[in-house]
FIDO-553489 format. One record per atom (N, C-alpha, C): y, x, z; residue in one letter; residue number from 1. Coordinates in nm, 4 decimals, padded with zeros to 6 digits. Atoms other than C-alpha are relative to their C-alpha. Example, Ala and Ser with C-alpha at 12.3 -4.5 7.8 and 13.67 -1.06 7.14 Angstrom:
-00.1190,00.0890,00.0000,a,1
-00.4500,01.2300,00.7800,a,1
00.1200,00.0900,00.0000,a,1
-00.1190,-00.0820,-00.0060,s,2
-00.1060,01.3670,00.7140,s,2
00.1090,-00.0770,00.0730,s,2
//
This chain:
-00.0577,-00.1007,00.0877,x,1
-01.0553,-00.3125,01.7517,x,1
-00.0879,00.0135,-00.1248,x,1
00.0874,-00.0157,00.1067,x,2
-01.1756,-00.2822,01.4006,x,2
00.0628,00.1473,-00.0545,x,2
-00.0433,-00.1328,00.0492,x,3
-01.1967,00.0627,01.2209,x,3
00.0280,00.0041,-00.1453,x,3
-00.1181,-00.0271,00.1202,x,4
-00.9682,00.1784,00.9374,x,4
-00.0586,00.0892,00.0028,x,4
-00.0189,-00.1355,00.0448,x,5
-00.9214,00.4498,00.7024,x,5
00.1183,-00.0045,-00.0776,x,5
-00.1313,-00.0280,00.0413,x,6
-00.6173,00.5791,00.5588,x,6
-00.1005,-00.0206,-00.1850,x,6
00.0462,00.0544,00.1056,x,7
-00.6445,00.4438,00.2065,x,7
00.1288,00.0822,-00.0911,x,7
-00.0872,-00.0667,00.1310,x,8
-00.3341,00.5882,00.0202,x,8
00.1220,00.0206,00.0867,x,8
-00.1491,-00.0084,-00.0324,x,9
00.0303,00.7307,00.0913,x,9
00.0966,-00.0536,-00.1324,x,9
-00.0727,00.0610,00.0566,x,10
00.2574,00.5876,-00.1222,x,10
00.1616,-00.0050,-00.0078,x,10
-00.1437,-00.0112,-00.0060,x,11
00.6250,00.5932,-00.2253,x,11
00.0772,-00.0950,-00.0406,x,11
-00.0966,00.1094,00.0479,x,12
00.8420,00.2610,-00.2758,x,12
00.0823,00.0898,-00.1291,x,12
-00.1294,-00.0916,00.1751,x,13
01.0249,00.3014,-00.6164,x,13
00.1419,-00.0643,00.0047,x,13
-00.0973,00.0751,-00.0206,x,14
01.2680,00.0309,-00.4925,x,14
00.1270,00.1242,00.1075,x,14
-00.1006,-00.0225,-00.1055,x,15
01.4272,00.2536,-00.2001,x,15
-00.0416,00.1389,00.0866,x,15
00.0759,-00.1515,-00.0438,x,16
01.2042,00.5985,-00.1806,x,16
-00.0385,-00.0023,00.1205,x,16
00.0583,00.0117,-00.0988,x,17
01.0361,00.4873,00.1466,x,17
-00.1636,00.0442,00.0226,x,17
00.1444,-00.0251,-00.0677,x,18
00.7197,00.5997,00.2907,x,18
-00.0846,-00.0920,00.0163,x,18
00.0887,00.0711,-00.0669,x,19
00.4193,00.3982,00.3590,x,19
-00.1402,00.0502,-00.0301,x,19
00.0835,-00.0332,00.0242,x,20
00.1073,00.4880,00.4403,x,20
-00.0707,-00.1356,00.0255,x,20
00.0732,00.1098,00.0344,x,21
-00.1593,00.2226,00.3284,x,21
-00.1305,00.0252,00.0804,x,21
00.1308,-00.0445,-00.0870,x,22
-00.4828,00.1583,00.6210,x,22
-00.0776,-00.1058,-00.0842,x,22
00.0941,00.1227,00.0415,x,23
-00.7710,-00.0366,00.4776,x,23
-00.1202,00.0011,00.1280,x,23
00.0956,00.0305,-00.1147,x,24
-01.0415,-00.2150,00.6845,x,24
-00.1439,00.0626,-00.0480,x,24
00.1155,-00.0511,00.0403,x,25
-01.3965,-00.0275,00.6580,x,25
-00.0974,-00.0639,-00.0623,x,25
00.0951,00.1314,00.0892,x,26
-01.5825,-00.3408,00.6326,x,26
00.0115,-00.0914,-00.1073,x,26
-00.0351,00.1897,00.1184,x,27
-01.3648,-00.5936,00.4351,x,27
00.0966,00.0541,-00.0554,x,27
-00.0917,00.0260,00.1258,x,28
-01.1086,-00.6077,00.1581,x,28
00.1734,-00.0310,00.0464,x,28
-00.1161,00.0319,-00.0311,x,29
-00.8232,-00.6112,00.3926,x,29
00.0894,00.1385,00.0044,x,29
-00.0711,-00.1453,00.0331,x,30
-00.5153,-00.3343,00.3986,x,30
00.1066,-00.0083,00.0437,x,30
-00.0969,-00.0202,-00.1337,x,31
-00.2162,-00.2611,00.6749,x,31
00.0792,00.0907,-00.0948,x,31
-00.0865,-00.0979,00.0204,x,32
00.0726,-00.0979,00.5060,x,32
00.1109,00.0198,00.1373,x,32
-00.0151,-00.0334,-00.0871,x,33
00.2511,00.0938,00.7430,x,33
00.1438,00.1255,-00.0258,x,33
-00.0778,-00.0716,00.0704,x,34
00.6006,00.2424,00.6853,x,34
00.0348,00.1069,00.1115,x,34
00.0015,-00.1051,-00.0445,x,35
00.6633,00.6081,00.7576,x,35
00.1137,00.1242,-00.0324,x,35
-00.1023,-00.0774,00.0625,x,36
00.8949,00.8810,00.7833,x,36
-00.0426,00.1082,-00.1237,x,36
00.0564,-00.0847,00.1184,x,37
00.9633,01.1499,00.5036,x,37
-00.0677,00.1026,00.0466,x,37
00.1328,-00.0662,-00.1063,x,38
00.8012,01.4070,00.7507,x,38
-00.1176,-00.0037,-00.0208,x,38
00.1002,00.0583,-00.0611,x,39
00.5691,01.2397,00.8578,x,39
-00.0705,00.0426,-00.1084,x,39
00.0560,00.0734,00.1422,x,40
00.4467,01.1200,00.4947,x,40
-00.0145,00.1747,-00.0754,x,40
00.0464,-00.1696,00.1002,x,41
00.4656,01.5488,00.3739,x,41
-00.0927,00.0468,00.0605,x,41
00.1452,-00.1060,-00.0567,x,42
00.2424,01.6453,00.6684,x,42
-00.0943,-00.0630,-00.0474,x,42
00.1292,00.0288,00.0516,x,43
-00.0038,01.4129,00.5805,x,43
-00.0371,-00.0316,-00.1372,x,43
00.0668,-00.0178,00.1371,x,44
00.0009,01.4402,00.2116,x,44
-00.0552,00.1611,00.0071,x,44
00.0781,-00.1180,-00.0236,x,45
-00.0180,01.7988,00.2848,x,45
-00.1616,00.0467,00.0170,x,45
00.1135,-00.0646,-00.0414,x,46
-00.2858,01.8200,00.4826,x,46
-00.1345,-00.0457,-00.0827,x,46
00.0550,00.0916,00.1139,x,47
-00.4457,01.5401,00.2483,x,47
-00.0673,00.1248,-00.1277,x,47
00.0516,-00.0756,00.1367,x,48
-00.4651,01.8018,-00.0388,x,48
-00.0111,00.1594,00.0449,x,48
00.0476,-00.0938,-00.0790,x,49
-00.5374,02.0666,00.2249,x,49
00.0850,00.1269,-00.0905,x,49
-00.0924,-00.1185,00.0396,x,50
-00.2023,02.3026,00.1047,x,50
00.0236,00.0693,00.0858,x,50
-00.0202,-00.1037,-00.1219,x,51
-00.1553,02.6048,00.3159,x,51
00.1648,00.0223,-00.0195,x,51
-00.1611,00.0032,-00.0329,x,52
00.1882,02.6297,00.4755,x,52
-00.0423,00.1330,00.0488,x,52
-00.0193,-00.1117,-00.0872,x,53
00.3042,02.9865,00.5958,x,53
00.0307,-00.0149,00.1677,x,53
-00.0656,00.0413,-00.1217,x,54
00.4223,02.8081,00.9179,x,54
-00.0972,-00.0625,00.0763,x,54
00.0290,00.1420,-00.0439,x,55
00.2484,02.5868,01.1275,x,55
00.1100,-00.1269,00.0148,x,55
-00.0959,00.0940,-00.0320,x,56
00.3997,02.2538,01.1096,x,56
-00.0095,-00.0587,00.0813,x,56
-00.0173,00.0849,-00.1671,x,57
00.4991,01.9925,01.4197,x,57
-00.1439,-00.0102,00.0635,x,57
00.0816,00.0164,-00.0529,x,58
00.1523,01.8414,01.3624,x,58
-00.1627,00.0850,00.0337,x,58
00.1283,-00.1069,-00.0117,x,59
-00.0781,02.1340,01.3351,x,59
00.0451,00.1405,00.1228,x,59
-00.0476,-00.0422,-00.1803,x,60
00.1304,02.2766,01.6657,x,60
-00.0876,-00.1161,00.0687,x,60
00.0330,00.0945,-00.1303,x,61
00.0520,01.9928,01.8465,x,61
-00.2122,-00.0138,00.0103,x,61
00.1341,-00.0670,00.0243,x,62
-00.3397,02.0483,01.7170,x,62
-00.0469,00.0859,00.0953,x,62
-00.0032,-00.1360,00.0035,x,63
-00.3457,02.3961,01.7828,x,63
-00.0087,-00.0040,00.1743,x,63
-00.0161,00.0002,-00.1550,x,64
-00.2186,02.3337,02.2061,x,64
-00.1075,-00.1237,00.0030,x,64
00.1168,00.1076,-00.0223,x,65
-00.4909,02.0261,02.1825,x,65
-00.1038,00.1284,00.0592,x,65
00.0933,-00.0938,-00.0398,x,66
-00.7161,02.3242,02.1367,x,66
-00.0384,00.0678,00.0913,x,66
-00.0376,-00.1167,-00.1022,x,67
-00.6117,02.5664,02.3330,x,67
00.0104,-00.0320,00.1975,x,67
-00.0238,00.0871,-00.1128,x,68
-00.5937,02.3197,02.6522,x,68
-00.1733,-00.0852,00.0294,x,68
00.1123,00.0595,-00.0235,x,69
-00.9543,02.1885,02.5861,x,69
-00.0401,-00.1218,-00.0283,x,69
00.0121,00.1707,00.0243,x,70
-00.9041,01.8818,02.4469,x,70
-00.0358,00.0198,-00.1518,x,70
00.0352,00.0207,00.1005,x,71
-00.9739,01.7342,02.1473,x,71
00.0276,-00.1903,-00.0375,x,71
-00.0131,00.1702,00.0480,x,72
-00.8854,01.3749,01.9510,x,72
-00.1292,-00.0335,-00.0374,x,72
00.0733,00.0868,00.0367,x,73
-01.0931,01.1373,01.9653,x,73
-00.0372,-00.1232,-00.0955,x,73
-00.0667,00.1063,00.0289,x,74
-00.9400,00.8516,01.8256,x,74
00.1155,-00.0701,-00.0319,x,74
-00.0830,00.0583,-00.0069,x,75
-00.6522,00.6966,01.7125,x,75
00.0012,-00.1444,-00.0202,x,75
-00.0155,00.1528,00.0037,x,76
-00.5605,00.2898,01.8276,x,76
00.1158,-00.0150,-00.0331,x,76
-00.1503,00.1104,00.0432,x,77
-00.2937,00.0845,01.6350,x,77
-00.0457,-00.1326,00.1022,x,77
00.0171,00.0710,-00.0713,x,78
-00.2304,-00.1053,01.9472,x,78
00.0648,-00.1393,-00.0164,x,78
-00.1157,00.1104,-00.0295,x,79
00.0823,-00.3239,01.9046,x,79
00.1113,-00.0366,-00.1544,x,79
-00.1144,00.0455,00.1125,x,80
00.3300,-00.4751,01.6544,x,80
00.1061,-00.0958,00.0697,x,80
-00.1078,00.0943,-00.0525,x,81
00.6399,-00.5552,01.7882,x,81
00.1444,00.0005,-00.0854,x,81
-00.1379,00.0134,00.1310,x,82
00.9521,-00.6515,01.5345,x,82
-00.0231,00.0954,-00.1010,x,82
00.0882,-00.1176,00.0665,x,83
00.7569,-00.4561,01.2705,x,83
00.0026,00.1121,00.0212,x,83
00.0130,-00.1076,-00.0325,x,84
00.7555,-00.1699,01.4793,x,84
-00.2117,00.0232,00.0590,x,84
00.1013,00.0157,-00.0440,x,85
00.3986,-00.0652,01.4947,x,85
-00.0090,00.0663,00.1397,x,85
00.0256,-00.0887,-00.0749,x,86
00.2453,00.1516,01.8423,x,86
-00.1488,00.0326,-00.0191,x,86
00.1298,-00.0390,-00.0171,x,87
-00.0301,00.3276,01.8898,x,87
00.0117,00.0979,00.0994,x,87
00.0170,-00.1085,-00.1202,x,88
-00.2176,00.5626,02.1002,x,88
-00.1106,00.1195,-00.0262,x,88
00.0983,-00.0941,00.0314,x,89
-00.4105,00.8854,02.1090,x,89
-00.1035,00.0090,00.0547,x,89
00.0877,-00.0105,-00.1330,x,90
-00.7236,00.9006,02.2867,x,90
-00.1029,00.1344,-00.0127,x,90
-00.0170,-00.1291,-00.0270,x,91
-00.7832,01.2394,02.3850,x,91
-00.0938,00.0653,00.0960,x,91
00.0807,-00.0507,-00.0878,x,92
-01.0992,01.4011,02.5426,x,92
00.0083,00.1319,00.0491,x,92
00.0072,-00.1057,-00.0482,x,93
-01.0270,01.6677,02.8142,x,93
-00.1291,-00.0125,00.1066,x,93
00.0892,00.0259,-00.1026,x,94
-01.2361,01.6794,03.1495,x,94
-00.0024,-00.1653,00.0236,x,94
00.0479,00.1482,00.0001,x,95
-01.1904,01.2800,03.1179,x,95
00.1091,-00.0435,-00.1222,x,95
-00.0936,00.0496,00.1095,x,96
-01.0612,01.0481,02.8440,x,96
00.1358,-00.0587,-00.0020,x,96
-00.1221,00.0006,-00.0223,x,97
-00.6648,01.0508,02.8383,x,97
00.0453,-00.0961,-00.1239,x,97
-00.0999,00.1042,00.0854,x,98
-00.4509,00.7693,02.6550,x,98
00.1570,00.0546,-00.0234,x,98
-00.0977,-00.0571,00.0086,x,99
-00.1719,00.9562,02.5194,x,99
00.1116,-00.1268,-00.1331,x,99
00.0030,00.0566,00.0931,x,100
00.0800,00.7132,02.3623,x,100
00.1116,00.0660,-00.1494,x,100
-00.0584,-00.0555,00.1135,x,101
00.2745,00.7935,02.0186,x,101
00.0443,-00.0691,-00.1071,x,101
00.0204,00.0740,00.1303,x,102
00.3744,00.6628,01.6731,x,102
-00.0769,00.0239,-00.0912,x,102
00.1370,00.0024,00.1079,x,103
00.1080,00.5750,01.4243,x,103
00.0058,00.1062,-00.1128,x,103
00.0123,-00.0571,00.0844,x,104
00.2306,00.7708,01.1633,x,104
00.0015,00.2085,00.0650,x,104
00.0673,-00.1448,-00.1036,x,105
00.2080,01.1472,01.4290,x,105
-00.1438,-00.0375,-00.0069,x,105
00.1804,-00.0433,-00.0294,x,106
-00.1229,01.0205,01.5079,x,106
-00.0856,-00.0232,-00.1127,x,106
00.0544,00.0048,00.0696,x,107
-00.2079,00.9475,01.1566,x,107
-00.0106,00.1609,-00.0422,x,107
-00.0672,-00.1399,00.0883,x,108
-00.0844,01.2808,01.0712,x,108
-00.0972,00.1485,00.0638,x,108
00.0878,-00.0599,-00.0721,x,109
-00.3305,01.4167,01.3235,x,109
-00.1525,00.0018,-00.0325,x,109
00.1489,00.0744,00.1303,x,110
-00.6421,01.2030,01.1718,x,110
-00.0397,00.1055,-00.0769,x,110
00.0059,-00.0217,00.1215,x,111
-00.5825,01.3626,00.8761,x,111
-00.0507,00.1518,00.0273,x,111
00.0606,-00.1972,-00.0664,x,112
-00.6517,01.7410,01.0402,x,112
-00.0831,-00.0388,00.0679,x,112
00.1497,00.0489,-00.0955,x,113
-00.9640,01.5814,01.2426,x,113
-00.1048,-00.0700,-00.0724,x,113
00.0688,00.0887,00.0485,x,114
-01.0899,01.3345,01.0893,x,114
-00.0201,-00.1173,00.0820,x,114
00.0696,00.1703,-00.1134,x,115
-01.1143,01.1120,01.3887,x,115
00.0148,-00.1294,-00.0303,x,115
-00.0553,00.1448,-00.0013,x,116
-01.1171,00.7725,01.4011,x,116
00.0793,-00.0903,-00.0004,x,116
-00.1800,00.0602,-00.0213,x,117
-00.8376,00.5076,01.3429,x,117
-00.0399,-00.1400,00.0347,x,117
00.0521,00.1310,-00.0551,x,118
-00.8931,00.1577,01.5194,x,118
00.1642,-00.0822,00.0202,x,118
-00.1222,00.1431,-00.0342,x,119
-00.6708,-00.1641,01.4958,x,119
-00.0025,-00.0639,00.0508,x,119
-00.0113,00.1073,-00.0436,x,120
-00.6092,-00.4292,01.6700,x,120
-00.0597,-00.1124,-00.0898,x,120
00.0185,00.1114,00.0624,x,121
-00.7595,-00.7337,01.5508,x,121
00.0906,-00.0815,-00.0425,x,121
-00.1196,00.0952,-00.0122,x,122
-00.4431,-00.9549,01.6017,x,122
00.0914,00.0437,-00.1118,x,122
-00.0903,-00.0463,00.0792,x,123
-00.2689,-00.6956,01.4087,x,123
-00.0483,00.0040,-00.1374,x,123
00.0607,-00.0056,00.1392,x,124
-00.4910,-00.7062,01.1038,x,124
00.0056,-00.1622,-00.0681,x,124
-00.0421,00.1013,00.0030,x,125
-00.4671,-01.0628,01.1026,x,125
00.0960,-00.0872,-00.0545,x,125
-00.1157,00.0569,00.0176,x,126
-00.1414,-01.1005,01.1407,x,126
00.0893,00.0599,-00.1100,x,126
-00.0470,-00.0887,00.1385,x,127
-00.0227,-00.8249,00.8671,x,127
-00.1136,00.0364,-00.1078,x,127
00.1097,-00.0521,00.0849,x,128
-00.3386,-00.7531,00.6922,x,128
-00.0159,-00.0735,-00.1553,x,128
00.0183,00.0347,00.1198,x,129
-00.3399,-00.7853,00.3144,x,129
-00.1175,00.0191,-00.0755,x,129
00.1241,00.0119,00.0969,x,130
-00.6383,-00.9323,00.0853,x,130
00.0577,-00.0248,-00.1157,x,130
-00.0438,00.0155,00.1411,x,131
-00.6150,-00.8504,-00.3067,x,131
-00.0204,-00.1644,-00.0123,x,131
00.0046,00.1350,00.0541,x,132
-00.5808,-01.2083,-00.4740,x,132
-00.1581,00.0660,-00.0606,x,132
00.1115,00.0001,00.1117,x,133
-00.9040,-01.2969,-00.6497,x,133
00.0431,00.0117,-00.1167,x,133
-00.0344,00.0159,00.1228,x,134
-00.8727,-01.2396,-00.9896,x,134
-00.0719,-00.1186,-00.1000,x,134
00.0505,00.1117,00.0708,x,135
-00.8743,-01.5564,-01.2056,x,135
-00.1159,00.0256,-00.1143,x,135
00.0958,00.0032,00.1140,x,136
-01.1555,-01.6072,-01.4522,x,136
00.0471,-00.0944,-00.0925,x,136
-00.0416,00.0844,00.0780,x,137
-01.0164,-01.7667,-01.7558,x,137
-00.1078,00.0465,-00.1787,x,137
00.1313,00.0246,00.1118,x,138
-01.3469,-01.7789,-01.9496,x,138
-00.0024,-00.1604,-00.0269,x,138
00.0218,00.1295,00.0299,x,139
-01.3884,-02.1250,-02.1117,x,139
-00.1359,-00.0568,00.0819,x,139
00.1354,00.0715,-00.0118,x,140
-01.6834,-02.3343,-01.9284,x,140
-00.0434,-00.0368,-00.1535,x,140
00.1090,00.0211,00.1078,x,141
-01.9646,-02.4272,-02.1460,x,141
00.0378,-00.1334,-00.0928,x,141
-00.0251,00.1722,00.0174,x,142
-01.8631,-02.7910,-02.1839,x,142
00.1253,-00.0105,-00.0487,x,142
-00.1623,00.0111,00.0584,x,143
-01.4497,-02.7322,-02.2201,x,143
-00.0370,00.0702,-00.1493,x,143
-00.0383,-00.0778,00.1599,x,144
-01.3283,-02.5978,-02.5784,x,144
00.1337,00.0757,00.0832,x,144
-00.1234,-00.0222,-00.0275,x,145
-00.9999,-02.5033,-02.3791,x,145
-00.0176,00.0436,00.1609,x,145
-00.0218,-00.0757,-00.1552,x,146
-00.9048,-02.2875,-02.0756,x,146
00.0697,-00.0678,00.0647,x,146
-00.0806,00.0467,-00.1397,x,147
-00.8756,-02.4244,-01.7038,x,147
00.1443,00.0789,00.0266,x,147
-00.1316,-00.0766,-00.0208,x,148
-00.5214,-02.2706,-01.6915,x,148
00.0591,-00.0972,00.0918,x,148
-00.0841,00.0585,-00.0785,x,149
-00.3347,-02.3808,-01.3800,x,149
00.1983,-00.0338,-00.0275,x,149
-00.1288,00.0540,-00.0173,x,150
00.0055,-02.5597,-01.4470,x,150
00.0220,00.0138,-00.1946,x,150
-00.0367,00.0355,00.1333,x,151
00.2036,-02.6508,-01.8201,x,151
00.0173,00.0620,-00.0698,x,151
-00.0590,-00.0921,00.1068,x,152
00.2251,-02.4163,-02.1129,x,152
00.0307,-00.0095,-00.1036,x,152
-00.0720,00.0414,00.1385,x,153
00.3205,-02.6265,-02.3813,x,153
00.1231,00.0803,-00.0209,x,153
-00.1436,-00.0486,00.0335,x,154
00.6888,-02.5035,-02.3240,x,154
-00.0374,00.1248,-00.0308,x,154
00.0150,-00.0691,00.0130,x,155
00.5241,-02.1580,-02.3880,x,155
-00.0977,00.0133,-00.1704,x,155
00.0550,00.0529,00.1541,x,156
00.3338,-02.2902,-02.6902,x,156
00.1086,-00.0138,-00.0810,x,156
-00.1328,00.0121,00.0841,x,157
00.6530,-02.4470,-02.8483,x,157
00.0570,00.0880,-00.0144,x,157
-00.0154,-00.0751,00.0101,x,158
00.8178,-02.1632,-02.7972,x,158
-00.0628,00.1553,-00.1314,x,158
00.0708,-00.0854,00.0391,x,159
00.5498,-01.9159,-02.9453,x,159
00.0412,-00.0792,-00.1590,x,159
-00.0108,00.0851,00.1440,x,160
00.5445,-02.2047,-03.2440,x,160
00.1141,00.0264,-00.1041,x,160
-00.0913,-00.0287,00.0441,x,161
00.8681,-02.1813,-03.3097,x,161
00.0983,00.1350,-00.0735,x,161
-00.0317,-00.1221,00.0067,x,162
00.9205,-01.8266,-03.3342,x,162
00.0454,00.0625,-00.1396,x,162
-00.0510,-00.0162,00.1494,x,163
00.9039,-01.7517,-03.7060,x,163
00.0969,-00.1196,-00.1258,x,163
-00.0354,00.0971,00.1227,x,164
01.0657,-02.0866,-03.8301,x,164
00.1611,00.0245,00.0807,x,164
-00.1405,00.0201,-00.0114,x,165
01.3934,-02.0222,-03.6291,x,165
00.0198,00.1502,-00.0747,x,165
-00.0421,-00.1404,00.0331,x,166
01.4263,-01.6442,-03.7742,x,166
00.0049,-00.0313,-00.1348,x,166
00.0274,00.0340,00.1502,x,167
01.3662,-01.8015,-04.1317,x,167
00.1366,-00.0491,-00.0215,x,167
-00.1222,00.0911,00.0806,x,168
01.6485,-02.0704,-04.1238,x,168
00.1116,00.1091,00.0808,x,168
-00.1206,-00.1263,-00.0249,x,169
01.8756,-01.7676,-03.9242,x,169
00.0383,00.0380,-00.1195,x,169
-00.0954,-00.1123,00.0920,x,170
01.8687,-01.5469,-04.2330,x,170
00.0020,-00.0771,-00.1242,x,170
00.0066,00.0918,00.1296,x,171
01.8545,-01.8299,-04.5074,x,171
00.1587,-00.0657,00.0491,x,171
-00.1641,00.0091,00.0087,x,172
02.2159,-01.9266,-04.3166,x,172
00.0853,00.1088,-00.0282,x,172
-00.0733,-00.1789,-00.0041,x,173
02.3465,-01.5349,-04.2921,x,173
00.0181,-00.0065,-00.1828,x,173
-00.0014,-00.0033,00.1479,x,174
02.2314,-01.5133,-04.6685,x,174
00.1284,-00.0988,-00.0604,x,174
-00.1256,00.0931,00.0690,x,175
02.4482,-01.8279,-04.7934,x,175
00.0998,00.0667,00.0286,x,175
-00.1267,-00.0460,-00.0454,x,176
02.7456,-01.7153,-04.5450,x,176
00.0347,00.1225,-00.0976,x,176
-00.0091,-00.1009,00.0929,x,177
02.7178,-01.3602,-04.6972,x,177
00.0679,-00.0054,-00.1450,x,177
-00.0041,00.0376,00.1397,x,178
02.7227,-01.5150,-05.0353,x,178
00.0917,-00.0530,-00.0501,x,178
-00.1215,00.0223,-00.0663,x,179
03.0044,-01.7060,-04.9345,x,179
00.1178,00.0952,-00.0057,x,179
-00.1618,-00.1253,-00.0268,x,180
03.2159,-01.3991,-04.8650,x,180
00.0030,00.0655,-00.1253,x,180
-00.0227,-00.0742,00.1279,x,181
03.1748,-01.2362,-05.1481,x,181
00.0150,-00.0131,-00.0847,x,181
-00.1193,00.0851,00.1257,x,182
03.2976,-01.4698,-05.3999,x,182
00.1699,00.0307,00.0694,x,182
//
C-alpha cells in the first residue's frame, strides 16, 4: 500500500462531474477518482472548514464513530474493478475493524480526521498518472536550430505566406471594385 493525499477536487467542464484527484506522497504520480455531487460538497466543505447548521451524512457518521469509541484510522483504496474503485475503513475500537465503503464516504471522512489514505500498489500502477516532462527547446551549444520533434516546414510555409496572400486578395477586390464602378 502506498500513501496518498487528496490533492484537489475538481469539476469536469465537459459534463459537470466530480473527481477527486489522490497524489502519491513520495512520487509525481496522481489517481483521479470520480465522485458524486454529495459526496464532492461534503468534502469541499469540510476542505474550507464551512459551518453547516445541520450535521451532514458524513459528520453523523463521525459523530456515532465517537460516541461508540472508535475512531478512523485509515482509509485503503483496495480494488478497481470496471472503474469502479473500493475501499475500506479501518477503524480502531477495542480491536481494529475493517469496515468496507466507497472511497469517496471514506474520503469525505479523511477530510474531518485527517487520517491516512493508502492505495494499492497495482492500482497506482495501473491508473496512476505522471505529468509529461516538459520539453526543453533551448538550442544546444553546437546546433544554431531547435531539436523540435517531427516537420514544421508546412507550419513555416504557412506562417511565410501569410502577408503575401492578403496582399494579392485586396489588389484583386480593388481591380474587381474598380471594375464595378465604371
Amino acid at each position: 500500500m502506498i500513501e496518498c493525499m487528496i490533492d484537489s477536487v475538481r469539476v469536469s467542464l465537459t459534463n459537470q462531474d466530480r473527481v477527486i484527484v489522490l497524489k502519491d506522497k513520495n512520487d509525481e504520480r496522481y489517481i483521479p477518482i470520480w465522485i458524486g455531487l454529495f459526496e464532492a460538497e461534503s468534502i469541499t466543505i469540510a476542505l474550507q472548514n464551512i459551518a453547516v447548521a445541520r450535521p451532514l451524512t458524513h459528520d453523523l457518521l463521525l459523530d456515532m464513530l465517537h460516541k461508540l469509541g472508535a475512531r478512523l484510522l485509515r482509509v485503503e483504496i483496495t480494488g478497481l474493478v470496471s472503474d469502479t474503485y473500493y475501499a475500506n475503513l479501518i477503524v480502531q475500537t477495542d480491536e481494529e475493524v475493517t469496515i468496507d465503503c466507497r472511497p469517496s464516504d471514506a474520503l469525505a471522512l479523511v477530510v474531518r480526521t485527517g487520517a491516512s489514505i493508502y492505495v494499492d500498489e497495482e492500482i497506482l500502477e495501473e491508473v496512476g498518472i505522471q505529468p509529461e516532462e516538459v520539453l526543453s527547446f533551448a538550442p544546444d551549444e553546437e546546433d544554431d536550430e531547435l531539436d523540435v520533434p517531427g516537420n514544421l516546414s508546412v507550419f513555416e510555409d504557412f506562417l511565410g505566406n501569410i502577408g503575401k496572400e492578403d496582399d494579392s486578395d485586396s489588389s484583386e477586390d480593388s481591380e474587381a471594385s474598380s471594375e464595378n464602378s465604371e
